[in-house]
C-alpha positions in Angstrom: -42.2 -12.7 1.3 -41.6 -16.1 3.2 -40.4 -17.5 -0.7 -38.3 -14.2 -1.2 -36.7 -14.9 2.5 -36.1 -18.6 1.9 -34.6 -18.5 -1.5 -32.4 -15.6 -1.1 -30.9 -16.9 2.3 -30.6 -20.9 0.9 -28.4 -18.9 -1.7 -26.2 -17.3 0.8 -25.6 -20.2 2.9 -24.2 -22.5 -0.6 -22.1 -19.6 -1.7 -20.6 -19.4 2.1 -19.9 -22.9 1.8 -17.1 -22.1 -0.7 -18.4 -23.1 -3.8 -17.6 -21.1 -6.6 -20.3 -18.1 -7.6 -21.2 -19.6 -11.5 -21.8 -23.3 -9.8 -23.9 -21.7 -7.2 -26.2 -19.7 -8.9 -26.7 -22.6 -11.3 -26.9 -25.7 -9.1 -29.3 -23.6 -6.8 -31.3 -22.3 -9.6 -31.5 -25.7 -11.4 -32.8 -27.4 -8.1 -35.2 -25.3 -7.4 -36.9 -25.4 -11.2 -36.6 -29.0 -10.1 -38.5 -29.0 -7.2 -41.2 -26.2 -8.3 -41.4 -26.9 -12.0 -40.3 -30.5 -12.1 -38.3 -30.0 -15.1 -35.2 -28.1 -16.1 -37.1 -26.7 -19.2 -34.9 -24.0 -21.4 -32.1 -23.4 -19.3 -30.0 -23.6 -22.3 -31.7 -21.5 -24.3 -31.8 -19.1 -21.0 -27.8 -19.2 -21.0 -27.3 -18.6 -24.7 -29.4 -15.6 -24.7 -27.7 -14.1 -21.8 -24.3 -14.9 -23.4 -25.2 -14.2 -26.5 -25.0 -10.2 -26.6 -23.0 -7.9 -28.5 -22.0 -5.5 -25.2 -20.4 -9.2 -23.3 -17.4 -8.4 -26.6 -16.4 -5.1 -24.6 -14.9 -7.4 -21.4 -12.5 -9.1 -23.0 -11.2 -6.1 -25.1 -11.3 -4.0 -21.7 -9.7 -6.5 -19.7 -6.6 -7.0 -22.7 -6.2 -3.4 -22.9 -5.9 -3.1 -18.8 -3.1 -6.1 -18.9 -1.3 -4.6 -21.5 -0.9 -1.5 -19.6 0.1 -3.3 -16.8 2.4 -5.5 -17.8 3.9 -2.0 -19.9 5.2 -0.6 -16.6 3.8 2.8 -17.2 3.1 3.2 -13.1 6.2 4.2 -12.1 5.9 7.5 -14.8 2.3 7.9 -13.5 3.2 8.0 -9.9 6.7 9.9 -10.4 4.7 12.8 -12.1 1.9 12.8 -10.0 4.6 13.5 -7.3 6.6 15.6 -8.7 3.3 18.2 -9.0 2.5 17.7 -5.8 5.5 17.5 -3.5 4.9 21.2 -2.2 1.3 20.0 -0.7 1.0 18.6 2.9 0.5 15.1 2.3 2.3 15.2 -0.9 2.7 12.0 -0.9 -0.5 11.0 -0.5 -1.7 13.1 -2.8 0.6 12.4 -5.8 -0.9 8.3 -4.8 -4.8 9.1 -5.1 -3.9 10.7 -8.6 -1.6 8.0 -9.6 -4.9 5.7 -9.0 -7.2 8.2 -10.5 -5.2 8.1 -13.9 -4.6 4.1 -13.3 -8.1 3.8 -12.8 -9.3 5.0 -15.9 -6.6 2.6 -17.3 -7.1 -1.4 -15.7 -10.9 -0.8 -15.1 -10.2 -3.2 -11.8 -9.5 -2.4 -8.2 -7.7 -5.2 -7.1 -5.3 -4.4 -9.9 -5.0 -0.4 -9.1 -4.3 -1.1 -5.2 -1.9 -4.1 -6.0 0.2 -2.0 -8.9 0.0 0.9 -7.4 0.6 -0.3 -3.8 3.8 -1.6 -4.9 5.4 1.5 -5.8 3.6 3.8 -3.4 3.5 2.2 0.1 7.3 1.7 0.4 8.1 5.1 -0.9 5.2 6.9 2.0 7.0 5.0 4.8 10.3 5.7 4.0 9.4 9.1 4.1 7.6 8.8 7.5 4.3 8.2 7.1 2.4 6.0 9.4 2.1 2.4 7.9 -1.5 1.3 8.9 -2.2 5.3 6.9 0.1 3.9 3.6 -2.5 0.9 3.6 -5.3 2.4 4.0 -4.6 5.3 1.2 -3.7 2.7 -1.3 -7.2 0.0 -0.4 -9.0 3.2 -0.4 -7.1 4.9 -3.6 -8.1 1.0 -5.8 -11.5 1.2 -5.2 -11.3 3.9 -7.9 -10.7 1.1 -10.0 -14.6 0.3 -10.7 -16.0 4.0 -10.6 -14.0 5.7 -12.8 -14.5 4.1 -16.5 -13.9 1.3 -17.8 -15.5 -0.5 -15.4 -16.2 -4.5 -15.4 -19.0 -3.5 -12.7 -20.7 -1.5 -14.7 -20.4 -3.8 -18.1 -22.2 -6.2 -15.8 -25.0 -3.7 -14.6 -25.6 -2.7 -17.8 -26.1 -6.0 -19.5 -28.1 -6.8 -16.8 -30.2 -4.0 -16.9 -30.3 -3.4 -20.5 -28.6 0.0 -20.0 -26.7 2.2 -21.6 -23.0 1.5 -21.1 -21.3 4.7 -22.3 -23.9 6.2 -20.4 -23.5 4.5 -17.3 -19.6 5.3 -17.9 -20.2 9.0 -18.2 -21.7 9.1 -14.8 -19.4 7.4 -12.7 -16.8 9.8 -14.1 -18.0 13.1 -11.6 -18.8 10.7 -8.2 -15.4 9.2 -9.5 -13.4 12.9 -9.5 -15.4 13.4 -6.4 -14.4 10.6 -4.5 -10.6 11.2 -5.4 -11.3 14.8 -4.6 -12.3 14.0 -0.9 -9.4 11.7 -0.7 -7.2 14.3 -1.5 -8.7 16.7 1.2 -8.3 13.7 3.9 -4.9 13.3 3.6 -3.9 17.0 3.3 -5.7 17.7 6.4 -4.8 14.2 8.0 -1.0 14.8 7.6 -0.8 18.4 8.7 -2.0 17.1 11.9 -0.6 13.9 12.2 1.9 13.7 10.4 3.7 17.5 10.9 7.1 15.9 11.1 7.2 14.5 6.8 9.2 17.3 5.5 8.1 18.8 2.2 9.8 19.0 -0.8 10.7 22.4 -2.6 7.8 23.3 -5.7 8.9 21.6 -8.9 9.9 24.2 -11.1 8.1 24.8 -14.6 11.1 22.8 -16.4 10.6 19.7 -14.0 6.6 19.7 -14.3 7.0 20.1 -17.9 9.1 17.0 -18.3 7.4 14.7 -16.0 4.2 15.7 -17.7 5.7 14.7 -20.9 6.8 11.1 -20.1 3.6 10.7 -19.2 1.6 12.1 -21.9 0.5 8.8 -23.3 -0.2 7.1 -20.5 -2.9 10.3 -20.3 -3.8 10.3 -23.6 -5.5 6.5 -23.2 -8.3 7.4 -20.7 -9.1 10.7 -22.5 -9.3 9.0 -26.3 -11.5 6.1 -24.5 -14.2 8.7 -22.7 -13.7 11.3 -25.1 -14.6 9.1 -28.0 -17.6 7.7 -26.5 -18.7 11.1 -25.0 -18.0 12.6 -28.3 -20.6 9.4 -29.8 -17.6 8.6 -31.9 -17.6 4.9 -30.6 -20.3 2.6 -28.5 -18.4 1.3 -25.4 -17.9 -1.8 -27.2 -16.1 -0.2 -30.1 -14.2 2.3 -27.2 -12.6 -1.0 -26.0 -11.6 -1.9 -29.4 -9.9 1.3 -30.4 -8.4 1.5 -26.3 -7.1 -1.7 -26.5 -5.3 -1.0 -29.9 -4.1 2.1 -28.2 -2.6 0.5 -25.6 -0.6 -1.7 -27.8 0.6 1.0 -29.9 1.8 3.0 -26.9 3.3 -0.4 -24.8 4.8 -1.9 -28.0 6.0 1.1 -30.1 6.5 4.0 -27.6 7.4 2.7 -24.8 8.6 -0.1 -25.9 8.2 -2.4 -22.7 6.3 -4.9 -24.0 6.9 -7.7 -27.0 5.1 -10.9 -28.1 5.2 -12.9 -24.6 3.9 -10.3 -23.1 0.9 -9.7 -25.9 0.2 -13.8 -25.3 0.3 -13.6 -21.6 -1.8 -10.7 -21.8 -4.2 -12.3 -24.1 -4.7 -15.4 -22.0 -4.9 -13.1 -18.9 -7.9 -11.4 -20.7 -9.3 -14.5 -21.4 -9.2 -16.1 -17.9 -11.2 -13.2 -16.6 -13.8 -13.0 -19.1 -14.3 -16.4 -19.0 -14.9 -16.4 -15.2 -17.2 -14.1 -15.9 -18.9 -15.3 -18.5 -19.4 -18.3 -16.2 -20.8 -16.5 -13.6 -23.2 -14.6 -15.9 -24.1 -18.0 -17.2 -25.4 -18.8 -13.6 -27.0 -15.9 -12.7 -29.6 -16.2 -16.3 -30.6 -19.6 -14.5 -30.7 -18.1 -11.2 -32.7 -15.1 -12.6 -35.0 -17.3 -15.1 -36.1 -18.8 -11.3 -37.0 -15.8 -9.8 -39.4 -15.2 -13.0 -40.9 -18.0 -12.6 -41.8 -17.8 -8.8 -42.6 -14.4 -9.5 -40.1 -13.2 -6.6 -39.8 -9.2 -8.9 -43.1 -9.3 -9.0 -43.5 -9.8 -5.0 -40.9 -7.5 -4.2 -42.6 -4.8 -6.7 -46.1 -5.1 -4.2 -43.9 -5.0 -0.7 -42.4 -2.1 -2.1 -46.3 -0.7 -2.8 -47.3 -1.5 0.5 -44.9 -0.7 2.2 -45.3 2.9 0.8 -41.7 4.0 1.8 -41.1 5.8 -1.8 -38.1 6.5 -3.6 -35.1 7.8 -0.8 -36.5 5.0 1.7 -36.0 2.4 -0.8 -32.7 3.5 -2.2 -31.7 3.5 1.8 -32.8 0.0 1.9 -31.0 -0.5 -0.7 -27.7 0.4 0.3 -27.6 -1.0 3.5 -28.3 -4.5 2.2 -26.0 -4.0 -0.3 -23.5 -2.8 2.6 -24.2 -6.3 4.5 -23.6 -8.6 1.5 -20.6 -6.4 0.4 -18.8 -7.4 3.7 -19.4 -11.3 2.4 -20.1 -11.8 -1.1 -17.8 -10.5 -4.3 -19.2 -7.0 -6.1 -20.1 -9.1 -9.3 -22.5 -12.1 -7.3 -24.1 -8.9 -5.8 -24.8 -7.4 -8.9 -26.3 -10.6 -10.3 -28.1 -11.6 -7.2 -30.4 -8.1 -6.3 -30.2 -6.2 -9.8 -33.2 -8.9 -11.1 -35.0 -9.1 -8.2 -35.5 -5.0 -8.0 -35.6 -3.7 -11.5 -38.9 -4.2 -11.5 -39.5 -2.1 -8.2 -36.9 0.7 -9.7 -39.4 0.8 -12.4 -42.5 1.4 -10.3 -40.8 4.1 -8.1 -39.0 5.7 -11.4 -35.7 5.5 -10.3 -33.2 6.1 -13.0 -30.9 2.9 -13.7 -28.1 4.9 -14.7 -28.0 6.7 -11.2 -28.8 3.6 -9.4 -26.2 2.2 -11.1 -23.3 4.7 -9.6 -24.8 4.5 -6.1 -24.7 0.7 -6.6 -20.7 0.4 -7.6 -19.9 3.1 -4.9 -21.5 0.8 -2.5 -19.5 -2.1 -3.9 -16.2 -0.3 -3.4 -17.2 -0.1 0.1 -17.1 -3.8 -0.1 -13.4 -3.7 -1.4 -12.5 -2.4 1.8 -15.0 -3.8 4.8 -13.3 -7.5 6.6 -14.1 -9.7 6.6 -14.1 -10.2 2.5 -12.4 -6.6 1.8 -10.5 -7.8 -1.4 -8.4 -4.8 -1.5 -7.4 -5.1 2.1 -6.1 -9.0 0.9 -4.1 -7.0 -1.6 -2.5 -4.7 0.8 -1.8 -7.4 2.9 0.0 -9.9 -0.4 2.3 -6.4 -0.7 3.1 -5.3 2.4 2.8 -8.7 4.5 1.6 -6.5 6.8 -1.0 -8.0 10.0 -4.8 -7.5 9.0 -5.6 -5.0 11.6 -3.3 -2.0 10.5 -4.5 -2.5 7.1 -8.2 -2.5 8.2 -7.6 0.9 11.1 -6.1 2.7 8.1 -8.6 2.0 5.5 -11.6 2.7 8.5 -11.5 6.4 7.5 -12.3 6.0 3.9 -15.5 4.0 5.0 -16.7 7.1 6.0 -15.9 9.5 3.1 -17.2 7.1 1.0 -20.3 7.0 2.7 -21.0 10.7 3.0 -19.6 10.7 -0.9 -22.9 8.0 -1.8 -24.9 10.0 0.4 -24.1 13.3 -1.7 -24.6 11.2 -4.9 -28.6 10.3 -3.6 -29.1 13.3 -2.4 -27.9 15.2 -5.6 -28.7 13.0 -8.2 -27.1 15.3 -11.0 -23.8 14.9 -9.7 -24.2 11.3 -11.6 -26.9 12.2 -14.2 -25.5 15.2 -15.6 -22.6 14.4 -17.7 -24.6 11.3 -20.0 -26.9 14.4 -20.2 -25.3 16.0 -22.5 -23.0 13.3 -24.2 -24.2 12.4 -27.7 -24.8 8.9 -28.0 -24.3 6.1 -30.4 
């Protein structure tokens, strides 16, 4: 355990230093095959095979269809009929936000990008109509972290790859917690603004014509999330062929429906997508030297006989678990998390027969926990870029969502069929 302590805390101490998460991993791997091995052996070899995989093609296509939907300016429609069905609730509002970021989640695939385009449109529009800002801020941090639980999710790309698990599977189950997760949302801010917020007049009940139209301009904007999951639920594409067909979707409805977006925008789009899967095939690149280490000091292996010593069993170590993951998420960024403890415990999973797949959604709901904790709360830096707001309001607004996520995880461990269930009963490719 003393190798497992100093190699995992001489990792956290260089990445606090600044240095970016793909040099890291691979400077701090390379010296210590150095320094055990005296040689740097196959690293390339190592990197090539990690890069080298068939699933890595869904990022890119993901990320391009996410920025092409963006930059198509299909938020304001999302948002404006999201309100106009739900004007009539307490918290209207609020409401018609969480299901703007639902929708928008199953869209960008990214958190940052849910809170910062939907933040834009929703935050000034609550506090014009009265709401308190610090709860504006917190709806929309809290609303983003959608972004990597309901599919596509870059997350979940990367814990699959890792893990050599199903994607489309893994996909399929973060869409219940997901609904779930909004679900609770929605409860908070119904019950939150009748009793603080009992002054935000209501609007009348759209009428059947209104619903009807807003419904209709955004129909496509629906239709994308529902041809992506449907498909692969339906085993009608992999998830790397679902990114394919969703990002040619998205180009049909920006270019030729509605008509928002032309050939600067396709190029800027394209290089966007590029820039991000590039950083993260970077940072994958790392973490195959960091994890080709670990194998060789037999860390998985060490951690696999403390966990069969320590005879704490399946809930104990999935507790574990999640409070570590809690503590890093409040430092580190969701994807060096992922790289960093997936290796080092698959083995353990194994042993105690934990099912990746479920692991998996416990593991991204605790990493949209770290979207919204300080001091490294990326969404909460995204509030604060819109709204130029001071960093406590944003953090007092978001601090109730800490909680519903929690008891939301909690649920998810204690019912693991809540996650499980759908990729039951999809048929697979």
């Amino acid at each position: 355990m003393t190798t497992i302590a100093f190699v995992f805390l001489g990792l956290l101490l260089l990445l606090f230093t600044g240095l970016p998460i793909f040099a890291g991993l691979a400077l701090f791997g390379g010296g210590l095959l150095l320094v055990t091995q005296g040689e740097l052996g196959s690293v390339t070899e190592v990197i090539f095979g990690e890069i080298n995989r068939y699933l890595l093609v869904a990022i890119p296509l993901f990320a391009f269809m996410a920025q092409i939907m963006i930059r198509g300016k299909i938020v304001d429609d999302l948002y404006h009929t999201a309100y106009t069905l739900t004007r009539h609730l307490p918290g209207g509002l609020g409401i018609a936000t969480i299901l703007a970021c639902t929708i928008f989640a199953a869209i960008s695939g990214s958190s940052v990008a849910t809170a910062l385009t939907i933040g834009a449109v929703a935050i000034p529009q609550m506090i014009r109509y009265g709401y308190d800002p610090k709860a504006a801020y917190g709806l929309v941090a809290a609303g983003g972290t959608l972004g990597i639980l309901i599919p596509p999710s870059g997350p979940m790309v990367l814990y699959g790859v890792t893990t050599d698990t199903s994607i489309g599977g893994l996909f399929m189950a973060g869409i219940l917690p997901g609904l779930l997760m909004a679900g609770v949302f929605v409860g908070w801010s119904m019950v939150s603004t009748a009793v603080a917020h009992r002054h935000i007049e209501r609007e009348t009940r759209a009428t059947l014509r209104e619903a009807l139209v807003a419904i209709r301009k955004s129909l496509w904007a629906f239709s994308l999330p529902v041809f992506v999951l449907g498909g692969m639920y339906a085993g009608l594409f992999t998830a790397t062929e679902a990114a394919a067909a969703g990002a040619w979707l998205a180009l049909f409805v920006s270019v030729v429906i509605y008509r928002t977006v032309g050939v600067r925008a396709i190029w800027h789009s394209a290089l966007d997508a590029c820039k991000v899967s590039a950083m993260l095939f970077m940072i994958l690149a790392g973490a195959a030297v960091f994890g080709h280490v670990l194998t060789k000091l037999r860390i998985p292996q060490q951690v696999v006989q403390a966990v069969i010593a320590a005879d704490i069993g399946v809930a104990g170590f999935l507790i574990v678990m999640m409070v570590l993951i809690f503590v890093l998420g409040m430092f580190l960024e969701s994807i060096s998390i992922i790289l960093i403890t997936t290796p080092v415990i698959l083995p353990a999973m194994a042993q105690l027969h934990i099912n990746p797949i479920w692991y998996g959604v416990l593991l991204v709901i605790n990493l949209e926990l770290a979207q919204i904790t300080p001091p490294v709360g990326m969404n909460l830096f995204t509030i604060k870029a819109i709204t130029r707001s001071p960093m406590g309001p944003i953090v007092r607004g978001a601090a109730p969502y800490v909680a519903l996520m929690i008891v939301v995880m909690a649920l998810v461990m204690i019912w693991p069929q809540i996650a499980l269930w759908l990729p039951g009963t999809m048929r697979a490719r």
